[in-house]
C-alpha positions in Angstrom: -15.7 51.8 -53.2 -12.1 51.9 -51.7 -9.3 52.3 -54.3 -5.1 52.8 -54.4 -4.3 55.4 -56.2 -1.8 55.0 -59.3 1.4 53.1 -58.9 3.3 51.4 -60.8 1.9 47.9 -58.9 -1.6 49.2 -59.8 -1.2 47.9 -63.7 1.7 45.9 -63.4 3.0 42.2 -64.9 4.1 39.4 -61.9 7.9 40.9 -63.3 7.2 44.4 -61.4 5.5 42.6 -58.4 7.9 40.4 -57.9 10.6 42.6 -57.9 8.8 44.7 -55.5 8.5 41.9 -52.9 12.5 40.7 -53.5 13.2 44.3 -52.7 10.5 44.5 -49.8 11.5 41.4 -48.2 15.3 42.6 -48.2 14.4 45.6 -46.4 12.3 43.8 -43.5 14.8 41.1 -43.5 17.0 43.3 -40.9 13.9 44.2 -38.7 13.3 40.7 -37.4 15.7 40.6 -34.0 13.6 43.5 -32.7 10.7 40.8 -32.5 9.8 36.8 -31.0 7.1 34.2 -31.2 4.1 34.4 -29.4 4.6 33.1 -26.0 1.6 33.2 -24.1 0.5 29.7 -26.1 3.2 27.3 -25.5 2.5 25.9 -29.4 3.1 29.5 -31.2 6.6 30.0 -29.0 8.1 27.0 -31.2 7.7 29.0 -34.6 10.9 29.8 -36.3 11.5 33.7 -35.6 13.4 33.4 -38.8 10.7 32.9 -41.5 9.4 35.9 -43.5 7.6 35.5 -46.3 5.1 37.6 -48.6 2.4 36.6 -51.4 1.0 39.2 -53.8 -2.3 37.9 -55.3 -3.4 40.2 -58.1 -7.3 40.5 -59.9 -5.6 39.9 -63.0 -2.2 37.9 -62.6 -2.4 35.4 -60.0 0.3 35.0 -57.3 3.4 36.1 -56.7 5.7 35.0 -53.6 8.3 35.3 -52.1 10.6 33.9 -49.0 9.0 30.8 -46.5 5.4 31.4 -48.6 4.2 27.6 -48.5 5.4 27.6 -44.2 2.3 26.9 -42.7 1.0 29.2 -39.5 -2.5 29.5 -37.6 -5.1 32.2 -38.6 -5.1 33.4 -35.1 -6.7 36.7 -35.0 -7.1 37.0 -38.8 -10.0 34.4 -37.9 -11.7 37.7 -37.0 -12.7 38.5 -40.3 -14.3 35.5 -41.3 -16.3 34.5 -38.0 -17.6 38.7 -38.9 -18.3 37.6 -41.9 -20.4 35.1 -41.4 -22.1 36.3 -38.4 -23.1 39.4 -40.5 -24.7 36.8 -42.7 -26.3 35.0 -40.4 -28.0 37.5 -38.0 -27.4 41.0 -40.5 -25.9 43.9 -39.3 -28.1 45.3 -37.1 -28.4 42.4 -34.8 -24.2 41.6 -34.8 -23.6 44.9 -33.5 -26.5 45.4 -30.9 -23.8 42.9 -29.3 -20.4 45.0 -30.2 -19.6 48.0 -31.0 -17.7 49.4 -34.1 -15.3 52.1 -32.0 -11.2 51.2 -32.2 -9.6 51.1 -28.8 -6.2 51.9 -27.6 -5.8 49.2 -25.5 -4.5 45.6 -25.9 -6.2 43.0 -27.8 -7.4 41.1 -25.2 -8.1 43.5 -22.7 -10.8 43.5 -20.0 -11.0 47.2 -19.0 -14.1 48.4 -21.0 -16.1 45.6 -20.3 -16.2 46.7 -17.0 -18.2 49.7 -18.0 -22.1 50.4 -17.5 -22.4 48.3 -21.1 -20.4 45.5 -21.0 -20.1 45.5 -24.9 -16.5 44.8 -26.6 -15.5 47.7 -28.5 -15.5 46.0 -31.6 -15.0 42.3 -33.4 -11.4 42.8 -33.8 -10.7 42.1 -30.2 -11.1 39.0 -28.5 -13.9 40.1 -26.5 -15.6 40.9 -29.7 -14.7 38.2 -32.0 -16.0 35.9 -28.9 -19.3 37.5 -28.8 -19.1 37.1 -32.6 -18.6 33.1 -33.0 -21.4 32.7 -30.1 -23.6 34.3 -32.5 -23.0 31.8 -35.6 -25.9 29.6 -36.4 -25.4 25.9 -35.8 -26.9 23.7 -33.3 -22.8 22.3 -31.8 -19.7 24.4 -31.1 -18.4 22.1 -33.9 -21.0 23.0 -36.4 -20.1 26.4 -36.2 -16.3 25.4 -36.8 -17.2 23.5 -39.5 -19.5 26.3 -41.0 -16.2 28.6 -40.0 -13.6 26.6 -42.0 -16.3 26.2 -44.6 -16.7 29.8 -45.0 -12.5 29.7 -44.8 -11.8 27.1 -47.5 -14.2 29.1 -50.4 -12.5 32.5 -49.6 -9.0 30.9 -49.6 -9.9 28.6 -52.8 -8.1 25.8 -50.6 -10.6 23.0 -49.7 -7.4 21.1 -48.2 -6.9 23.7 -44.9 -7.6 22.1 -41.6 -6.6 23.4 -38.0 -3.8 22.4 -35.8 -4.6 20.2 -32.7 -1.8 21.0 -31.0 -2.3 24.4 -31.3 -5.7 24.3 -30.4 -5.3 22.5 -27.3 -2.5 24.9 -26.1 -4.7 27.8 -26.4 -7.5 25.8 -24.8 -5.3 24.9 -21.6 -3.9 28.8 -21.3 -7.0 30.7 -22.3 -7.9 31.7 -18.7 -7.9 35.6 -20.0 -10.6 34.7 -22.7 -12.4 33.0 -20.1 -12.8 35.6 -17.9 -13.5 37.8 -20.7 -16.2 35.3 -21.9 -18.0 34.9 -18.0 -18.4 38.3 -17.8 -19.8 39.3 -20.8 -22.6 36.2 -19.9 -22.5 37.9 -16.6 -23.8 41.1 -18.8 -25.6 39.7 -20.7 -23.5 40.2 -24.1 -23.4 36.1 -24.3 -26.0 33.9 -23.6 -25.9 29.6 -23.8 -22.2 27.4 -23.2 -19.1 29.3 -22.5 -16.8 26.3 -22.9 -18.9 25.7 -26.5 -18.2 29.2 -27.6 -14.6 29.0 -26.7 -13.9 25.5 -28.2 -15.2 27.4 -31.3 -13.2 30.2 -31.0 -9.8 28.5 -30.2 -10.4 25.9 -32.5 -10.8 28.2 -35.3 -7.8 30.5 -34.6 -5.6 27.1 -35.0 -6.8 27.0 -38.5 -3.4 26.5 -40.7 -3.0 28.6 -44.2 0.1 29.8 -45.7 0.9 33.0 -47.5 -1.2 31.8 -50.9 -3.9 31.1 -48.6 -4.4 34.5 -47.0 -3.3 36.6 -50.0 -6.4 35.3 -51.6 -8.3 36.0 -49.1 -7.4 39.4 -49.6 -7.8 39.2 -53.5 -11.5 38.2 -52.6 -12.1 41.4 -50.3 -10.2 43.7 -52.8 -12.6 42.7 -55.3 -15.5 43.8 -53.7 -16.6 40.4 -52.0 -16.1 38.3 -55.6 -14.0 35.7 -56.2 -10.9 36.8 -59.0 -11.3 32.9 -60.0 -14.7 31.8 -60.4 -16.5 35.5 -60.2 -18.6 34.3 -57.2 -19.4 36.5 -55.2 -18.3 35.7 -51.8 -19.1 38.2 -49.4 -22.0 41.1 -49.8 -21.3 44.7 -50.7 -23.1 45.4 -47.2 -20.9 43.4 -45.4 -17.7 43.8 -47.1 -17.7 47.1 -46.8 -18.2 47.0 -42.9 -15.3 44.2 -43.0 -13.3 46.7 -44.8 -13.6 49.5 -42.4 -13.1 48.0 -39.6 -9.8 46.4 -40.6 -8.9 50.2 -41.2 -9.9 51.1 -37.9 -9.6 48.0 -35.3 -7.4 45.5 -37.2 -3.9 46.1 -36.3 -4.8 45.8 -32.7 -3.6 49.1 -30.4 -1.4 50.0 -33.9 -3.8 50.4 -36.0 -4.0 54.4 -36.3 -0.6 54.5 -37.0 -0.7 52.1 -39.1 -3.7 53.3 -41.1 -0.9 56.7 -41.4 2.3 54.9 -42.1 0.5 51.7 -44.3 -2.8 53.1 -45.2 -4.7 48.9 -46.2 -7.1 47.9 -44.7 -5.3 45.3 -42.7 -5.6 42.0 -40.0 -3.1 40.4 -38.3 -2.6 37.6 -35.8 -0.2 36.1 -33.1 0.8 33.6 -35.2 2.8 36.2 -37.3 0.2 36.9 -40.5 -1.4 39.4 -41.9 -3.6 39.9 -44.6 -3.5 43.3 -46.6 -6.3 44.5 -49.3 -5.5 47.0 -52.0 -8.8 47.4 -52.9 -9.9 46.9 -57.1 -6.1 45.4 -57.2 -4.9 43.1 -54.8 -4.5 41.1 -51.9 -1.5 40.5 -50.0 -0.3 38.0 -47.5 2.8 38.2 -45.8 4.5 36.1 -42.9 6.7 36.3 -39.5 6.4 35.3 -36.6 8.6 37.3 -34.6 6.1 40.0 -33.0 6.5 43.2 -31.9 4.8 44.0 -27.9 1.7 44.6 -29.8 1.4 41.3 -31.6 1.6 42.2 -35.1 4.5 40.7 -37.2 7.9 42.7 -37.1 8.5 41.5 -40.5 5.6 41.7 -41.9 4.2 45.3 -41.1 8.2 46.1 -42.5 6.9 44.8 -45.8 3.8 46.0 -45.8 5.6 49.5 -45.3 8.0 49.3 -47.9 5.6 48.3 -50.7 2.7 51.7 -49.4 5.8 53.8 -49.7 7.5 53.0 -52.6 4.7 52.0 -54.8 1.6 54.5 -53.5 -1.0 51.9 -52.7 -2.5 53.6 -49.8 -6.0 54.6 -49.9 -5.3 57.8 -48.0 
């Protein structure tokens, strides 16, 4: 499996760690003006563009946070991961991606170029073409089912059996998702979707209005940095087979049309989303969760790929 190699975060007590994020945040903390909230989804564009925050959750020591780490935020596009997940589980690997692919793309998340070609299949599940395609896959016999099964799935990896979603949120996405519609018609136009459009899409907004905080998506990581097995309970979570798909593809596809450089500058598998998270795994060490919602023109967080920098740098926990 996947591993960092030596640092002095690799072995270290919450002192060193949270030192390291004091010092991380500091140095993002300038960055943020070159960002702003989502606007596309009237709900995100109220965020405060002023929150950062990060939350280191070790194998071994817990949590340690820093800044606006209990600010609540929607999953957004980290939802990815999960609906993959548990997709996988449902259907196994083969049949998932006989419906998407695995390549990265250069272009924008939500894009609707290559499903114009001779195949009509998304790229891969990190899009949201592909994640679509993904949640129409989960078993259940309602669109709400498979939300439910979703924030299930959600709550376990999290260790948070309090998180919910955010009406407001979802019904701003559902009254501007005219992009994801189209995307979604012709893909059933191609065959890649079969069944309720409107079903799959209530499932798919719904879930990316799911609200966590930092805690809440730095275990997340912890979980996937410890090979699918819960750093609590020693559950295991999520299968080898599937976690190490997950893995990859959050290497390769997760930082949207940034994500090769920055697999070179970061080197985590990484996911973020509009609402200004992403989730970071330092594989047989850590997860980490940081914050900010001011974006950069690609839709990752300003802040937050800042911190994520600082802390590969200065403490070698690349896997490159």
């Amino acid at each position: 499996m996947l591993s960092a190699k030596k640092s002095p975060l690799f072995a270290a007590g919450t002192d060193t760690i949270q030192k390291a994020i004091e010092e991380a945040i500091a140095y993002a903390r300038p960055f943020l003006g070159q960002g702003a909230p989502a606007d596309y989804i009237p709900e995100l564009a109220k965020a405060n563009p002023d929150h950062l925050a990060v939350c280191v959750a070790t194998l071994e020591h817990g949590l340690c946070c820093c800044g606006d780490c209990h600010q609540k935020f929607t999953l957004q596009s980290i939802s990815k991961v999960i609906s993959l997940i548990l997709a996988v589980e449902d259907h196994g690997v083969d049949a998932v991606f006989e419906k998407v692919g695995m390549e990265p793309t250069g272009d924008p998340f939500n894009s609707i170029l290559r499903l114009e070609s001779a195949s009509s299949k998304p790229s891969n599940p990190m899009i949201n073409a592909g994640a679509i395609v993904v949640t129409s896959m989960i078993k259940g016999s309602s669109g709400e089912e498979r939300f439910q099964r979703l924030l299930d799935l959600l709550r376990r990896l999290c260790g948070n059996d309090a998180l919910g979603y955010s009406e407001e949120t979802f019904r701003s996405e559902q009254n501007t998702g005219d992009k994801n519609r189209a995307l979604s018609y012709m893909m059933r136009s191609g065959g890649i979707i079969s069944g309720d459009v409107e079903e799959h899409l209530e499932c798919y907004f719904k879930f990316c209005s799911a609200l966590v905080d930092c805690t809440d998506i730095a275990r997340l990581g912890a979980v996937l940095a410890n090979d699918g097995y819960s750093p609590q309970t020693g559950e295991c979570m999520v299968p080898l087979e599937v976690l190490k798909i997950v893995r990859s593809l959050m290497v390769t596809c997760g930082m949207y049309d940034f994500s090769g450089e920055f697999a070179a500058l970061v080197g985590l598998p990484s996911k973020s989303g509009v609402g200004g998270g992403i989730v970071s795994v330092v594989p047989n060490t850590m997860g980490i969760g940081v914050f900010g919602p001011a974006l950069d023109g690609r839709g990752n967080s300003v802040g937050g790929v800042k911190i994520l920098e600082y802390l590969s740098r200065n403490y070698g926990l690349s896997i490159f």
